[in-house]
C-alpha positions as a printed Julia matrix, in Angstrom:
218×3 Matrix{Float64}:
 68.8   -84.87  -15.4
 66.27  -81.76  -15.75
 67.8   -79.25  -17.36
 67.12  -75.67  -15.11
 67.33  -72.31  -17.76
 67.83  -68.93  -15.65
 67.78  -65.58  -16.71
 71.01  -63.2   -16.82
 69.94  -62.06  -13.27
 69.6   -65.7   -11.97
 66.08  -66.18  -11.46
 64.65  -68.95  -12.82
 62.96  -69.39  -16.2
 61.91  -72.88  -16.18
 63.03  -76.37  -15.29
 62.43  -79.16  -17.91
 62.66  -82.46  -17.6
 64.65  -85.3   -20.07
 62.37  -86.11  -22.59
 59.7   -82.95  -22.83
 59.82  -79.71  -24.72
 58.72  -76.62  -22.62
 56.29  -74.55  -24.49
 54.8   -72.11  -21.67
 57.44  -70.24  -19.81
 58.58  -68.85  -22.83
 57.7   -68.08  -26.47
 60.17  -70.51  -27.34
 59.88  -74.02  -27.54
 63.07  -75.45  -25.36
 64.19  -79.0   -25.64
 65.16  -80.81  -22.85
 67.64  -83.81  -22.64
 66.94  -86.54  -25.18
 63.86  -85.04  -26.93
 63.07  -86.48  -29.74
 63.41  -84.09  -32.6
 65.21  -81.17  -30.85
 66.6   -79.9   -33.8
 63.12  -78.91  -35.38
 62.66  -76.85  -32.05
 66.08  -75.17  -32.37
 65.72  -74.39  -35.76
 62.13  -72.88  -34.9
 63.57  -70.86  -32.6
 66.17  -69.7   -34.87
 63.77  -68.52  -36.93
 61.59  -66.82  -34.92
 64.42  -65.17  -33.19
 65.84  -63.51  -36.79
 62.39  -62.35  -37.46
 61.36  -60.99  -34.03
 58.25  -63.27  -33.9
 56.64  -61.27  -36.36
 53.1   -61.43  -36.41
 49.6   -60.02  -35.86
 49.35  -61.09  -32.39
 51.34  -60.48  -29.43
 53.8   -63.37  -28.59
 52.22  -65.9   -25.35
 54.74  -65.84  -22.42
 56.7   -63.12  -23.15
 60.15  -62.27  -21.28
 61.29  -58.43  -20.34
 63.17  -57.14  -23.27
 62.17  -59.09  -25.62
 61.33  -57.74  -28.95
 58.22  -58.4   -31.0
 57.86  -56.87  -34.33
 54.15  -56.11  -34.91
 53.53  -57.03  -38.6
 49.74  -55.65  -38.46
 51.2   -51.95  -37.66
 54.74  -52.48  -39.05
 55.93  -51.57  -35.83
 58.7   -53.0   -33.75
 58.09  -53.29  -30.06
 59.57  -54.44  -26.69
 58.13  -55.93  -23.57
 59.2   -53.8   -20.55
 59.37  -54.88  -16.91
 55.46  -54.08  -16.39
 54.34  -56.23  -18.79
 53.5   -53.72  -21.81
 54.6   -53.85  -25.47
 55.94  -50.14  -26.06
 56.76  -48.81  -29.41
 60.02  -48.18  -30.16
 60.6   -45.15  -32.08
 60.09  -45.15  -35.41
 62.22  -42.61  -37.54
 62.08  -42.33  -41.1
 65.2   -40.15  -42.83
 64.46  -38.7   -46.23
 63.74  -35.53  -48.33
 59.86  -36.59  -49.32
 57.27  -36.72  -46.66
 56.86  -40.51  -45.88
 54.04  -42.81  -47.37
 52.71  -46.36  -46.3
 51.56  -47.2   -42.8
 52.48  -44.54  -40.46
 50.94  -44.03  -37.0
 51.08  -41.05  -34.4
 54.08  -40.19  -32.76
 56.61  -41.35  -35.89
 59.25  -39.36  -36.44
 60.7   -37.75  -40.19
 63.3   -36.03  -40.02
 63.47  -34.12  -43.25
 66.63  -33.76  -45.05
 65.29  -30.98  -47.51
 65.07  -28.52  -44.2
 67.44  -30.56  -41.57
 63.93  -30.59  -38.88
 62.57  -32.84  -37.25
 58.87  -33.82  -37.51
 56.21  -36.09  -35.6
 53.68  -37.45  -37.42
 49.93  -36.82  -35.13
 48.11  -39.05  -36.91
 46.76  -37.39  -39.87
 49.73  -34.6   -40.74
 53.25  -34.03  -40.04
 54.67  -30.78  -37.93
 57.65  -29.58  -37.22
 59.03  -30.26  -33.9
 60.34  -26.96  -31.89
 60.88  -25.12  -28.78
 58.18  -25.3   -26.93
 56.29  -27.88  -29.22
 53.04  -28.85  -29.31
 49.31  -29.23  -31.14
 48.94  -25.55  -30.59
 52.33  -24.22  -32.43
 56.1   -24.4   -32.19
 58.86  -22.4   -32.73
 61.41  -24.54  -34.97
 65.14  -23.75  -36.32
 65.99  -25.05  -39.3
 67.45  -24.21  -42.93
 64.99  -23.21  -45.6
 66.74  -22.91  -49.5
 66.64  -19.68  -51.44
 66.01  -19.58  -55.49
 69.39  -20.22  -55.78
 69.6   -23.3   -53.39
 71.73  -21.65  -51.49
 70.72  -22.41  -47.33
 69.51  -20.06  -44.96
 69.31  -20.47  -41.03
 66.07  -19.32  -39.76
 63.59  -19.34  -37.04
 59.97  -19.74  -37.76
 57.57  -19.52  -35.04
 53.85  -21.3   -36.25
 50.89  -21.2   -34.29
 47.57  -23.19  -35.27
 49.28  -24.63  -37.92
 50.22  -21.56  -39.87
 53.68  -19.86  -40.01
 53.09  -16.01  -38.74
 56.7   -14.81  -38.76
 60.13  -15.95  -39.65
 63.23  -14.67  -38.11
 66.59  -14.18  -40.07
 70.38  -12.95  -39.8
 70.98  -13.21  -43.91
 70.54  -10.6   -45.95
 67.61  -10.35  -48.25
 66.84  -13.6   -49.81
 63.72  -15.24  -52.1
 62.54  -18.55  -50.82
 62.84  -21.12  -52.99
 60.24  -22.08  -55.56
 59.52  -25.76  -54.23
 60.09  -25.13  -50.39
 56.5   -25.4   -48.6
 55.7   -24.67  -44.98
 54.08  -27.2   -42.49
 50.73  -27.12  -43.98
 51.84  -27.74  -47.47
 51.72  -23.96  -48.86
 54.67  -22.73  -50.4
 56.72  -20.3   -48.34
 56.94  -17.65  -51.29
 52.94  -17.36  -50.75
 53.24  -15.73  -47.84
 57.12  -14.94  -47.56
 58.26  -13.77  -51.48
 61.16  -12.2   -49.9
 62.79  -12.95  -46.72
 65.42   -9.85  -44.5
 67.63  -10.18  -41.77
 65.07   -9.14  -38.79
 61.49  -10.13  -38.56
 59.44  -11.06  -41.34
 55.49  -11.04  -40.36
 53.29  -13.64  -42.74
 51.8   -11.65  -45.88
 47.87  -12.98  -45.96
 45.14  -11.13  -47.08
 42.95  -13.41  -45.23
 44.51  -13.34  -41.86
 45.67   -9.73  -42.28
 48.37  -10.05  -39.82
 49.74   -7.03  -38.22
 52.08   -5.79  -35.19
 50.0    -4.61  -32.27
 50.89   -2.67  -29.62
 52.51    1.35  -29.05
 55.62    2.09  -31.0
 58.06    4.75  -29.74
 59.62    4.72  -32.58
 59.9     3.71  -36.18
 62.48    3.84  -38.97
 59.49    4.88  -41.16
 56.81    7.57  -40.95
């Protein structure tokens, strides 16, 4: 008698017949009754199963939801309803900046400054308010000299950091902290007040524009 293998929604996966192994509706090889050697095809499947078909090449006759881990990218996927393999997110937790194979849109969320970063393909940035290629405006906790944490707000546009906002009293950055792009935040912040603190760069020569009505210094 043909064995008949539905899916959790009751529609039909494939119908085998005594004696064959069916190879095409899915990725797995299923017995059916009396098959000669259906333990090597259960213990296949096993296999492939623990290891989420791992491989270079996308598995033949996939099902919705099934997972597929993509050992070319090092990337585990799933097969949605429209017949795509998505990504799923790929976060990595730790105080260094990750290494190895990384591809746009992975996450780091680093433990050194509690933020959350996505990797574009060449660099990781903070992810903010208002987020994207062109700046962001990020909380997060930045370590004086002392290693003692501060809250701030630091609002970077083109990739540079061009004020930071605090509620702590005066405080030195520490020694070792660095901004998005790598340069060290007492480069361009030494000292950091409760209030606004505009980026110090000789280069950019940043400075408040606009009419002032009036100022706590002549």
């Amino acid at each position: 008698m043909a064995y008949t293998i539905t899916g959790r929604d009751g529609t039909v996966i494939a119908t085998i017949s005594d004696g064959t192994t069916d190879t095409t509706s899915t990725t797995l090889s299923i017995p059916g009754k009396n098959t000669t050697n259906y333990g090597l095809h259960i213990n296949q499947n096993f296999v492939n199963l623990l290891n989420n078909f791992s491989g270079g090449t996308t598995p033949a006759n996939a099902l919705a939801g099934q997972l597929w881990f993509d050992s070319l990218n090092n990337r585990l996927k799933y097969y949605d309803t429209g017949g795509n393999w998505r990504i799923s997110p790929n976060l990595v937790v730790s105080e260094a900046t990750p290494t190895g194979s990384q591809g746009a849109g992975d996450f780091w969320f680093d433990t050194n400054t509690s933020t959350l970063k996505v990797y574009s393909g060449s660099a990781y940035a903070s992810v903010g308010i208002g987020s994207s290629s062109a700046g962001s405006i990020t909380a997060k906790t930045l370590n004086d000299s002392t290693g003692t944490a501060h809250s701030i707000m630091e609002f970077v546009v083109g990739g540079k950091t061009m004020f930071i906002m605090s509620a702590d009293t005066v405080f030195t950055p520490s020694s070792t902290a660095t901004q998005d792009d790598t340069t060290l935040y007492t480069a361009n912040f030494p000292t950091i007040k409760a209030g606004m603190n505009l980026r110090q760069d000789t280069t950019m020569n940043p400075r408040y524009h606009g009419i002032a009505s009036s100022a706590e210094y002549a």
